[in-house]
C-alpha positions in Angstrom: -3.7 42.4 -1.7 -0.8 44.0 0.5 -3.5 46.2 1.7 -6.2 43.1 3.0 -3.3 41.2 3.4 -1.7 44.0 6.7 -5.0 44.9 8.0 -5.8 41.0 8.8 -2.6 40.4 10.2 -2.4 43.7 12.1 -5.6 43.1 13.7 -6.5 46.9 13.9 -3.6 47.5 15.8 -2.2 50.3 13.0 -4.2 52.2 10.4 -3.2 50.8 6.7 -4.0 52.5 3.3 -3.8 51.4 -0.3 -2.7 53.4 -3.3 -1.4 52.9 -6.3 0.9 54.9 -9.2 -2.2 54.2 -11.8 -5.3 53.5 -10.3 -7.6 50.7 -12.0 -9.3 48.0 -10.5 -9.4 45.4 -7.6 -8.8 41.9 -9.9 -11.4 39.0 -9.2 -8.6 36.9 -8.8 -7.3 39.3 -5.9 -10.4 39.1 -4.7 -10.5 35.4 -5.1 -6.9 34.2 -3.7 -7.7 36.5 -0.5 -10.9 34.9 -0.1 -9.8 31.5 0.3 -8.1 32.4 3.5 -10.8 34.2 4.6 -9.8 37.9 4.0 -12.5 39.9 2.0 -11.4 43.0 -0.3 -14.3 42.7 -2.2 -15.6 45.9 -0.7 -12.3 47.4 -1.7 -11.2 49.8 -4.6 -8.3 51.2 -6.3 -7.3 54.8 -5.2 -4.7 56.9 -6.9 -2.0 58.1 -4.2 -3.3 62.3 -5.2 -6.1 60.6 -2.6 -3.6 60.8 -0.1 -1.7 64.0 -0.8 -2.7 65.8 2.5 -2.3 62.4 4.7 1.0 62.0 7.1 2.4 58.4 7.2 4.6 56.5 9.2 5.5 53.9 7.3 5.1 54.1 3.3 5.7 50.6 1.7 5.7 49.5 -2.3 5.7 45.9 -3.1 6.3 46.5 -7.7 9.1 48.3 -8.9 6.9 50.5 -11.0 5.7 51.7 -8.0 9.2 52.5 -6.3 10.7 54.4 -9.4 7.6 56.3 -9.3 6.2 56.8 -6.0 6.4 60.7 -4.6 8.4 62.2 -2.5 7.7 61.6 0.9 9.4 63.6 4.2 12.7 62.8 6.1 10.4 61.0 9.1 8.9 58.7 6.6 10.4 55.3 6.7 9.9 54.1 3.1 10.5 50.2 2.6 10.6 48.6 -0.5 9.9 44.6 -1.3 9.3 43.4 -5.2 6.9 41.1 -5.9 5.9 39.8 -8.9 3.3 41.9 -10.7 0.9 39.2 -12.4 -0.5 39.2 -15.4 -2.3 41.3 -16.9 -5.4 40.5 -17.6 -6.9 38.6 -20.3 -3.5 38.1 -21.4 -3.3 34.3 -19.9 -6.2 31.9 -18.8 -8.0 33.0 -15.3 -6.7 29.9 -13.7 -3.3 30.3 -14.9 -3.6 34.0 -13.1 -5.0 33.0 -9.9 -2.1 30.9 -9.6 0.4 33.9 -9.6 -2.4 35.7 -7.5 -1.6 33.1 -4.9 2.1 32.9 -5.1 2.2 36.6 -4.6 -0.1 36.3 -1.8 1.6 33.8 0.1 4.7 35.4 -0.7 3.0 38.8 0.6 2.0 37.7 3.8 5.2 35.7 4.9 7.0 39.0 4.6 4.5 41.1 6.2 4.7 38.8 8.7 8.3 38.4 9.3 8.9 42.2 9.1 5.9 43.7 10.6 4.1 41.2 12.7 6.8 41.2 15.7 7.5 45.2 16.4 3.0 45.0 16.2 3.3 42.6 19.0 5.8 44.9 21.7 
């Protein structure tokens, strides 16, 4: 979601990739929650961060702590910023609507930060 979530709101202004520790899928109810605010991921999939072994980054952000105590090590010039979210349940383990819910907590939650911390040095 942080991934459809910074590409909207950066309006092409930066390049964004997603990754993750353990690649698996792209939830329907990530799908769903982005969807009703007119973001579409549907096109998008889960990627390992090996896909990204020979990339250079700017910027390197993790949004689960999972993902911070395990994340490689990245060079000096790479700012690396942290934010926990919520990680929502997994699924089958509660009722679809009761996991969209946390899908759009986390969403909204997602975007006001991106917001707040990257919108205003994307509009200098």
């Amino acid at each position: 979601m942080a991934e459809g979530l910074l590409r909207h709101i950066a309006g092409g202004l930066i390049e964004v990739a997603s990754a993750g520790t353990i690649p698996s899928t792209v939830r329907r109810e990530a799908i769903e929650a982005l969807q009703e605010i007119g973001i579409d991921i549907s096109h998008h999939r889960s990627k390992g961060i090996h896909e990204f072994q020979d990339s250079s980054f700017d910027v390197v952000l993790t949004v689960c702590d999972n993902a911070k105590e395990t994340c490689p090590f990245f060079p000096a010039s790479v700012k690396v910023v942290h934010r926990s979210f919520e990680d929502p349940p997994h699924e089958g383990d509660v009722p679809y609507e009761e996991s969209l819910a946390v899908f759009r907590r986390v969403r909204d939650e997602i975007a006001g930060y991106l917001q707040a911390e990257f919108l205003p040095s994307l509009q200098k």
